[in-house]
N, C-alpha and C positions, 0 to 999 in steps of 0.2 A: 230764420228759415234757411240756414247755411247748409245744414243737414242732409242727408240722403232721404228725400222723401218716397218712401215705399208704396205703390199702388197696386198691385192685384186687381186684375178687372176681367169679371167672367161676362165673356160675349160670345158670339156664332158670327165667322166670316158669311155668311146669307141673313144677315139681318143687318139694315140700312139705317136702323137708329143705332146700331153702334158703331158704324162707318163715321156718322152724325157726328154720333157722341165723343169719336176719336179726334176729329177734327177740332170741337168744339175744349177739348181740354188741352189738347197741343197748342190752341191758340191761347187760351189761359194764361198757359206755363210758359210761353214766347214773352208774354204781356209782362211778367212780372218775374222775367230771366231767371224763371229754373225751369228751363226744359232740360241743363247739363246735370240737375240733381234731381231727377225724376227717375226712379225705379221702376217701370210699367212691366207688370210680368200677365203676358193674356193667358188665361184660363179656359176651359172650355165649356160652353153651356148650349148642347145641341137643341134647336128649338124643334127639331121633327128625328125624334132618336129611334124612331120606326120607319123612319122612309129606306125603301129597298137599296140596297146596295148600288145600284146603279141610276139615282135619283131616279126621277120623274118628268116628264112633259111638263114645263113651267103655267103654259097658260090652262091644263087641266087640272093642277095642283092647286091653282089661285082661284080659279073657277069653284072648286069644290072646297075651299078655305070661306071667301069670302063673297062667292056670287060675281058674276063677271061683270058686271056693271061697277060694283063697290072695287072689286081688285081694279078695276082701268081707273077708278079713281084715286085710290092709294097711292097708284104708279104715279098720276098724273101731280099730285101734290106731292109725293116726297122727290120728284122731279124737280122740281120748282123751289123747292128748300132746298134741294143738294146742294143747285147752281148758288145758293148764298155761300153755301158752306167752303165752295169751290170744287164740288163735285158733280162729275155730269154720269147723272145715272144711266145707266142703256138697257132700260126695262125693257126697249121696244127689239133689240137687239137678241136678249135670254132667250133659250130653246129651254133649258132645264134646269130644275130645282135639284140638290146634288145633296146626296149622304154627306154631311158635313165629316164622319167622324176621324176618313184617313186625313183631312187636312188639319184639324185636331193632333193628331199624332203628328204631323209633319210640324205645327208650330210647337210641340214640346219636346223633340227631336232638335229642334231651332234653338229653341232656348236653350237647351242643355251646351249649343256651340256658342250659345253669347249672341245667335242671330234672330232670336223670337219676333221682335220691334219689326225688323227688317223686312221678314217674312208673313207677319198678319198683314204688313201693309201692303204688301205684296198679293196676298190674298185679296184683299176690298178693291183693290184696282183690277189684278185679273176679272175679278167675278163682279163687279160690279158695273166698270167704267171701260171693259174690251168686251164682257159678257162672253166668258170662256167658260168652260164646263170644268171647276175646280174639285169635281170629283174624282175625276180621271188619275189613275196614277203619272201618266208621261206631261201631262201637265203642272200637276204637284212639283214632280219632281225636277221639270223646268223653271219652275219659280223659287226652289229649295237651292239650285245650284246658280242662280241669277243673282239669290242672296248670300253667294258667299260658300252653301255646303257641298259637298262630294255625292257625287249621282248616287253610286253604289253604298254609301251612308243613308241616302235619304229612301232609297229602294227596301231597304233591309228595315229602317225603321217603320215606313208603311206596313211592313207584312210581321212585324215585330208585337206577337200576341201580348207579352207583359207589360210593354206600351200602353196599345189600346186597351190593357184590362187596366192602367194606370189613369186614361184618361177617363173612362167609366168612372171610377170611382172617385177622381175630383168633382165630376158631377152629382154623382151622388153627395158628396159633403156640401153642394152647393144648395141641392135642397134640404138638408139636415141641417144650414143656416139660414132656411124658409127664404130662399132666391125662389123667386119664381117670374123675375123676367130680365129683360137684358137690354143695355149695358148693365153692369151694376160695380159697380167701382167701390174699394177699399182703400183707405186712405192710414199708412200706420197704422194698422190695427185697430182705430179709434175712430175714425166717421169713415160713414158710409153714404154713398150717391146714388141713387137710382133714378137710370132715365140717362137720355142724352139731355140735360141741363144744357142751357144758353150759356155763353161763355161768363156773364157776369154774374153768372152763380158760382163760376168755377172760381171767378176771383175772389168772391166774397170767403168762398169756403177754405183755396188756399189759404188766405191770411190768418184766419184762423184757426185753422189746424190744430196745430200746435199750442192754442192758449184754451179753448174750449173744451168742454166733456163731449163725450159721444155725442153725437148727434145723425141723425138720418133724413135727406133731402128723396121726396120721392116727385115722380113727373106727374 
């Protein structure tokens, strides 16, 4: 397993199972020392590719998602799993649910500097764990030059239509390979993961990798 192991993983900075999920394979690859030959490239997979431009009121979005009762529950359980994961969620903190897709564009802007890794995580801590409004451009773009890029880089690629018609259509191929939720992780071209998996699924799967046929783990 000396190799460069290549992962592609299409997720959405506002969704907390891939926050989860990200935690839970970086501990994996800690556990059995390749996290130095781990290729993680993130992808985009907006879970609300109709929210307005300037998201929405969090607690009327979750209300109208899942019933206010059931969303304070959600909150209060994936609160309580963070804390294992060592993540302290700030549900009670969010004002708004945010058009994910210029931060989309800012981590394939990222990536293209070598800083993608840097910057998704950068994202799940702003929007998750300070409960900052990661729609906003001057916040993108405070988080885009924290990780390393040039303001007036990360400004131009936000408003950067071939981009965004770029990140559009990774999406599109993600459902044209029947993804229809997230995380969902690519391993070598060859297994696939779906779900934030418990870390000791993550071991069972790296080890085998490499010696096994396709295979797909779903949550």
């Amino acid at each position: 397993m000396s190799q460069l192991l290549s992962v592609p993983v299409f997720s959405d900075v506002i969704c907390p199972w891939c926050f989860v999920g990200k935690r839970r394979l970086e501990r994996a690859l800690d556990q059995l020392g390749l996290a130095g030959t781990a290729a993680i490239r993130w992808l985009p997979f907006e879970l609300n590719p109709d929210m307005p431009a300037g998201g929405m009121e969090r607690a009327a979005y979750r209300a109208r998602k899942f019933g206010t009762e059931r969303a304070a529950a959600l909150d209060r359980d994936m609160t309580a799993l963070g804390l294992k994961e060592g993540i302290r969620f700030a549900f009670d903190r969010m004002e708004r649910t945010p058009n994910t897709r210029p931060a989309h564009c800012l981590i394939a802007h990222a990536s293209r500097e070598g800083r993608g890794s840097a910057v998704v995580e950068a994202l799940f801590t702003a929007y998750f764990e300070e409960a900052r409004d990661i729609g906003r451009e001057d916040v993108l773009a405070e988080i885009g030059v924290q990780a390393g890029l040039g303001d007036a880089a990360i400004r131009a690629a936000l408003r950067d239509d071939h981009l965004r018609a770029s990140v559009v259509d990774i999406e599109r191929e993600a459902g044209r390979l029947g993804i229809g939720g997230v995380p969902f992780f690519i391993l070598n071209e060859k297994w696939s993961v779906s779900g934030a998996q418990p870390a000791e699924i993550w071991l069972d799967v790296l080890q085998q990798t490499h010696d096994t046929p396709a295979k797909v783990h779903t949550s």
